[in-house]
C-alpha positions in Angstrom: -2.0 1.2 -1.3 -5.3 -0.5 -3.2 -8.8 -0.3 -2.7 -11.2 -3.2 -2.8 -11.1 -5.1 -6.4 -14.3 -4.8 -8.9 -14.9 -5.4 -12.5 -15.1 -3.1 -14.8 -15.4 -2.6 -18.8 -12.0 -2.0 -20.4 -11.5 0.9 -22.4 -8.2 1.8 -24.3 -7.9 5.3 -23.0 -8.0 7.2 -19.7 -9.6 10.7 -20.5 -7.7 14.1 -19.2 -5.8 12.1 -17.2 -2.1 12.7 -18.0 -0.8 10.8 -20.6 -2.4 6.8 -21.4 0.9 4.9 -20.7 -1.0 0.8 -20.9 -3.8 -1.0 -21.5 -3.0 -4.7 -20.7 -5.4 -6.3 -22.7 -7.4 -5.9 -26.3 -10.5 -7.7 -25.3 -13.2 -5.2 -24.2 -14.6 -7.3 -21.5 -11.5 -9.4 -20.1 -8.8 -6.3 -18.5 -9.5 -6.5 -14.8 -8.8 -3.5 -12.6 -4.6 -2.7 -11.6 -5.2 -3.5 -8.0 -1.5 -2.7 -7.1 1.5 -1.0 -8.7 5.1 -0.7 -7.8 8.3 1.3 -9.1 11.3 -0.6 -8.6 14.4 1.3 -6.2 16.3 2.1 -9.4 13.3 4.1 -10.5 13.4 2.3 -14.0 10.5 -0.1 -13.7 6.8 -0.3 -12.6 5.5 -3.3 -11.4 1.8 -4.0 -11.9 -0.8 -6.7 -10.3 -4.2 -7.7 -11.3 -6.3 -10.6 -11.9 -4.4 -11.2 -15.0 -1.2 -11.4 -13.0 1.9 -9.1 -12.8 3.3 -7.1 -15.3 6.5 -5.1 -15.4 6.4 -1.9 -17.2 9.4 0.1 -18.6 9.9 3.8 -17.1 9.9 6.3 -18.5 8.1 5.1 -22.1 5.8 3.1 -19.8 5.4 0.0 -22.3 4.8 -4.0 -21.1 8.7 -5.6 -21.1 7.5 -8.5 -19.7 5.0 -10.7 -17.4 5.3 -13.2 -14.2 3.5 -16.1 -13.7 1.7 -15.7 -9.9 -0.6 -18.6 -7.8 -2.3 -15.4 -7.1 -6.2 -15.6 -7.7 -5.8 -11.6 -6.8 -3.4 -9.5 -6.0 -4.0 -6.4 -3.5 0.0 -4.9 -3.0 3.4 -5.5 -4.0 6.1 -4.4 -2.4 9.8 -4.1 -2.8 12.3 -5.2 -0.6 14.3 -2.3 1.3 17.7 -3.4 -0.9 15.5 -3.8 -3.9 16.7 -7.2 -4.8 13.2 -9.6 -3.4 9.6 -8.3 -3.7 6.7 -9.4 -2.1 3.2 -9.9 -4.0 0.4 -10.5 -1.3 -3.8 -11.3 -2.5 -4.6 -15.0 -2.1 -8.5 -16.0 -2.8 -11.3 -14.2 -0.6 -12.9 -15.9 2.3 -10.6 -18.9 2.1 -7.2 -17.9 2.1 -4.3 -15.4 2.1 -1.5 -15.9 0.0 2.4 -14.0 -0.5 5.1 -14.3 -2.3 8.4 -13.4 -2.6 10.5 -13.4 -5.2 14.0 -12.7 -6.2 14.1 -9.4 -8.4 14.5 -9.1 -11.2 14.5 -12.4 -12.0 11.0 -13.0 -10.4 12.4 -16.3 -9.1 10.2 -17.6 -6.0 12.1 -17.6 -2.6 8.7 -19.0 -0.8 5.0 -18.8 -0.8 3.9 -17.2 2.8 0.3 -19.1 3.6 -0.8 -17.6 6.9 -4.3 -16.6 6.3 -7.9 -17.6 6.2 -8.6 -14.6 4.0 -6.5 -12.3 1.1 -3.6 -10.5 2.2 -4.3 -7.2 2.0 -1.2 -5.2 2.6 2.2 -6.3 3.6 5.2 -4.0 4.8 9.4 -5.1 5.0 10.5 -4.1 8.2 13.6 -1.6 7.5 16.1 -4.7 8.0 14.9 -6.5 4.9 14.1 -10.0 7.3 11.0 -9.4 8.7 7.9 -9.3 6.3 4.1 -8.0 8.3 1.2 -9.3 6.6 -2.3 -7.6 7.0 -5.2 -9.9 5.9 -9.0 -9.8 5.5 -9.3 -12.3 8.3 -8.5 -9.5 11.0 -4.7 -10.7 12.0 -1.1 -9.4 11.6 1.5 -11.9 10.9 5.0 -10.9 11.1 7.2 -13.7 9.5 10.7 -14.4 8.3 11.2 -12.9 5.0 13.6 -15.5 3.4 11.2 -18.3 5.0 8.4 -17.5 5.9 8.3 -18.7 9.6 5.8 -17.0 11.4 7.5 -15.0 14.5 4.5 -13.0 15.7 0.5 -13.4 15.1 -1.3 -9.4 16.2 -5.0 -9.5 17.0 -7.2 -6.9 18.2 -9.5 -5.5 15.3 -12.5 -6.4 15.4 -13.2 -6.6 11.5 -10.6 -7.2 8.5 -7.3 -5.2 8.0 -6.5 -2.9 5.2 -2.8 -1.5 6.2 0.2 -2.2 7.8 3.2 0.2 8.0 6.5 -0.1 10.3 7.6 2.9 12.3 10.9 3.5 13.7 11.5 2.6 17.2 12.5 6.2 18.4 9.6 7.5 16.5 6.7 5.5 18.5 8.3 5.3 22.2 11.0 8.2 22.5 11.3 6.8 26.2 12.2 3.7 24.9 15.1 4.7 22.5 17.3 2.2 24.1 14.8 -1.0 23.6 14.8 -4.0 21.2 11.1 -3.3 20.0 9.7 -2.9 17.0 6.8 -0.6 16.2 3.8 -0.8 13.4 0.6 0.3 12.4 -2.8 -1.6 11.5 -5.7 0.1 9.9 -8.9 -1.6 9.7 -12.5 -2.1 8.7 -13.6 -1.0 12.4 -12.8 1.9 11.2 -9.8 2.5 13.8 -5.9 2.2 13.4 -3.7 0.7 16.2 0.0 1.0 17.0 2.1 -2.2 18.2 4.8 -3.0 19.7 7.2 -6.6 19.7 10.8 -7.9 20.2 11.1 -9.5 16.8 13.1 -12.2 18.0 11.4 -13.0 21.0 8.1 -14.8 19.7 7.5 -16.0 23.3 6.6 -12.3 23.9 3.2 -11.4 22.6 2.7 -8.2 20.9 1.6 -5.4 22.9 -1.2 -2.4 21.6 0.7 0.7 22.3 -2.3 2.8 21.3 -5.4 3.0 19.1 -6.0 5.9 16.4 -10.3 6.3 16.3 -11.1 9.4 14.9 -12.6 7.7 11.7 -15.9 7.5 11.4 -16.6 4.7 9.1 -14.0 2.0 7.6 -10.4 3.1 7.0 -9.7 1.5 3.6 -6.0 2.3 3.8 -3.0 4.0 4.7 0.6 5.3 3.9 3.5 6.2 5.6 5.6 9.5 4.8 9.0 8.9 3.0 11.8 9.7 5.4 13.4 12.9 4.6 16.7 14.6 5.0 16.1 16.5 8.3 15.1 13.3 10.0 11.9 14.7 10.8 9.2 11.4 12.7 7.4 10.8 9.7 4.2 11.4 9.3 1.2 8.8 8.4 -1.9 9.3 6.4 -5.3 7.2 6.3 -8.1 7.2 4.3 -11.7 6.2 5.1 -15.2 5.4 4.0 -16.1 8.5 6.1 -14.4 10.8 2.7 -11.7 11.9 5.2 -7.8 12.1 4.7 -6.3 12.2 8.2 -2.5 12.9 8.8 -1.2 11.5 11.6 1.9 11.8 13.7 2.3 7.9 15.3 4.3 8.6 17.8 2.1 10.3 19.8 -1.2 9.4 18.3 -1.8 12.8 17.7 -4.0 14.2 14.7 -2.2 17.0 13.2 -4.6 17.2 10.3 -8.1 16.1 8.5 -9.9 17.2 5.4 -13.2 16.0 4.1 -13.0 15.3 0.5 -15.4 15.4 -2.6 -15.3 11.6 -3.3 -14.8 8.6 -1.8 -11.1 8.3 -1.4 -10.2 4.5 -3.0 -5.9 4.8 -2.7 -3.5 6.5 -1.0 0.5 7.5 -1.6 3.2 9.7 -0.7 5.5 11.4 -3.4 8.7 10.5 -3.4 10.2 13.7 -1.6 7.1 13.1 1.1 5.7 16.9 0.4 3.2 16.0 -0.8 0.3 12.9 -0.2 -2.0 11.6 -3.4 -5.7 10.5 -2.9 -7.5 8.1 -5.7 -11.1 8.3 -6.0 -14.2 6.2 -6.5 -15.3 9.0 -9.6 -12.0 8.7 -11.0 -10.6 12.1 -9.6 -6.5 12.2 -8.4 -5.9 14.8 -5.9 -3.1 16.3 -4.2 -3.4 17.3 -0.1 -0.2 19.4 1.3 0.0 17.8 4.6 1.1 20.8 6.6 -2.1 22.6 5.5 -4.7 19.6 4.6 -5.2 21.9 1.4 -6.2 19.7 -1.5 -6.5 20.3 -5.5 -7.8 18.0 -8.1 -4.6 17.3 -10.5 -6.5 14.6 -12.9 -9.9 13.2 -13.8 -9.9 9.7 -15.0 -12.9 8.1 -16.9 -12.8 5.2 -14.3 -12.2 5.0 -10.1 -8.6 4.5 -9.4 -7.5 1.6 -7.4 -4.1 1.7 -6.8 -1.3 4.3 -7.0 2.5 4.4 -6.7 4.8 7.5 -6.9 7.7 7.6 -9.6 11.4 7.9 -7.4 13.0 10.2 -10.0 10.2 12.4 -11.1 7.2 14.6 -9.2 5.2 12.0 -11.2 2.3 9.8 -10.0 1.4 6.3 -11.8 -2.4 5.6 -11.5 -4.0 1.9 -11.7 -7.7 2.1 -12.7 -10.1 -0.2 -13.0 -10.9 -0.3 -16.5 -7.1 -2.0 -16.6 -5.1 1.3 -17.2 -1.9 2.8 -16.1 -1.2 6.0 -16.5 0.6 9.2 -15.3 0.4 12.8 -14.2 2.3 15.3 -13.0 1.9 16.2 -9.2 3.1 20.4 -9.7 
């Protein structure tokens, strides 16, 4: 997930932070922040978005192999398709509209250009089928729409300020007394500072969605959120959120409950899972990249960066974490 975009100075190295993998751009004033990031299912590209537009880094050298044009003024998350092959790059142009689009991979061919919104697109999830897409925008609303069109099937309201997250969950997972049903479950986090769990037929848009429960132990904005990678013991998954309050909270969906919390040092700015979901990754407004063991809410400091980090993304063959900054670096560290 990314936190809210800023400009920043660029510099050409990220201190004591792993190893320097990029700097986009040689001008000193000109590298805007990596907003979002992305490692492709075969593990052997990251995909990076900023103001400058989308780049795609090799792994595991880390060096640019090419670019992609975008009608992106920003970009705030990208997101790959569950089959790999489309990827979704959602932003738009604040206060006026909210823009994705999706595009054939690796070719970077556009499929369509999703227009829903009268502010950016903030997040965006692919339901586990690969059709549906859910949109999360500044403007407060959820839109769920066909992935290969765009057609809008459902619109969610219910927060009272802008959204920051959106993550599916599986059916069994959010209403065990409803394993037989058609629904479809997901999660909003928002500005108001709660999260809130839905429910929908997917193909019925004449159904409205319905608020299964709201999640409002924050205390101030949650800026974003991440769902556990599903694991081997098919174990519910677990969710974590992050908030203005300097709290990671670890959630289990299906019952609302809060298994976990820990107040943190800084300001927490991104949020991922590793790979093999042991193990969740905070960002922070000083720079700092810290590791939280979910079943304890322990956390250590694992990097200090020389500017806040904005986005993050975990590598799928590695324990390794990439880091988008906003100076305009990516780089790496080791998570043990």
């Amino acid at each position: 997930m990314n936190a809210h975009q800023s400009e920043s100075t660029h510099k050409m190295a990220v201190a004591a932070f792993g190893i320097v993998v990029c700097a986009f751009m040689t001008d000193p004033v000109a590298a805007p922040p990596i907003t979002a990031l992305a490692v492709s299912l075969d593990g052997r590209e990251l995909v990076a978005g900023s103001q400058g537009g989308i780049s795609v880094l090799s792994i595991p050298d880390i060096t640019v192999i090419r670019s992609h044009e975008t009608e992106l003024e920003s970009i705030h998350d990208i997101r790959f398709s569950p089959d790999g092959r489309r990827i979704a790059v959602a932003g738009g142009t604040p206060a006026q509209f909210g823009l994705v689009e999706i595009m054939e991979w690796p070719s970077a061919k556009i499929i369509t250009r999703i227009r829903e919104h009268d502010d950016v697109v903030y997040s965006v999830a692919w339901h586990p089928d690969g059709h549906w897409l859910a949109m999360a925008s500044l403007d407060g609303v959820c839109s769920i729409v066909v992935a290969e069109s765009g057609q809008r099937a459902h619109r969610i309201e219910g927060h009272s300020q802008g959204l920051t997250g959106v993550e599916w969950i599986s059916p069994v997972i959010a209403d065990p007394a409803k394993s037989g049903s058609r629904d479809s479950f997901l999660v909003t986090s928002s500005l108001d500072q709660t999260l809130r769990v839905w429910s929908m037929e997917l193909n019925q848009p004449e159904k409205p969605p319905r608020s299964v429960r709201t999640l409002d132990q924050h205390t101030a904005s949650v800026i974003g959120i991440a769902l556990q990678p599903a694991g081997p013991s098919g174990a519910a998954p677990l969710l974590a959120s992050i908030g203005d309050d300097r709290t990671i909270r670890i959630w289990q969906p299906a019952t609302g409950r809060l298994m976990r919390f820990a107040k943190l040092a800084e300001p927490p700015t991104a949020v991922a899972w590793t790979s093999d979901g042991a193990s969740i990754v905070v960002g922070s407004r000083s720079g700092q990249c810290v590791i939280v063991d979910p079943a304890t809410a322990e956390f250590r400091i694992i990097e200090q960066a020389s500017s806040p980090l904005i986005s993050l993304a975990a590598d799928r063959k590695t324990d390794r974490i990439f880091a988008g900054d906003q100076s305009g670096t990516v780089a790496s560290a080791a998570t043990r």
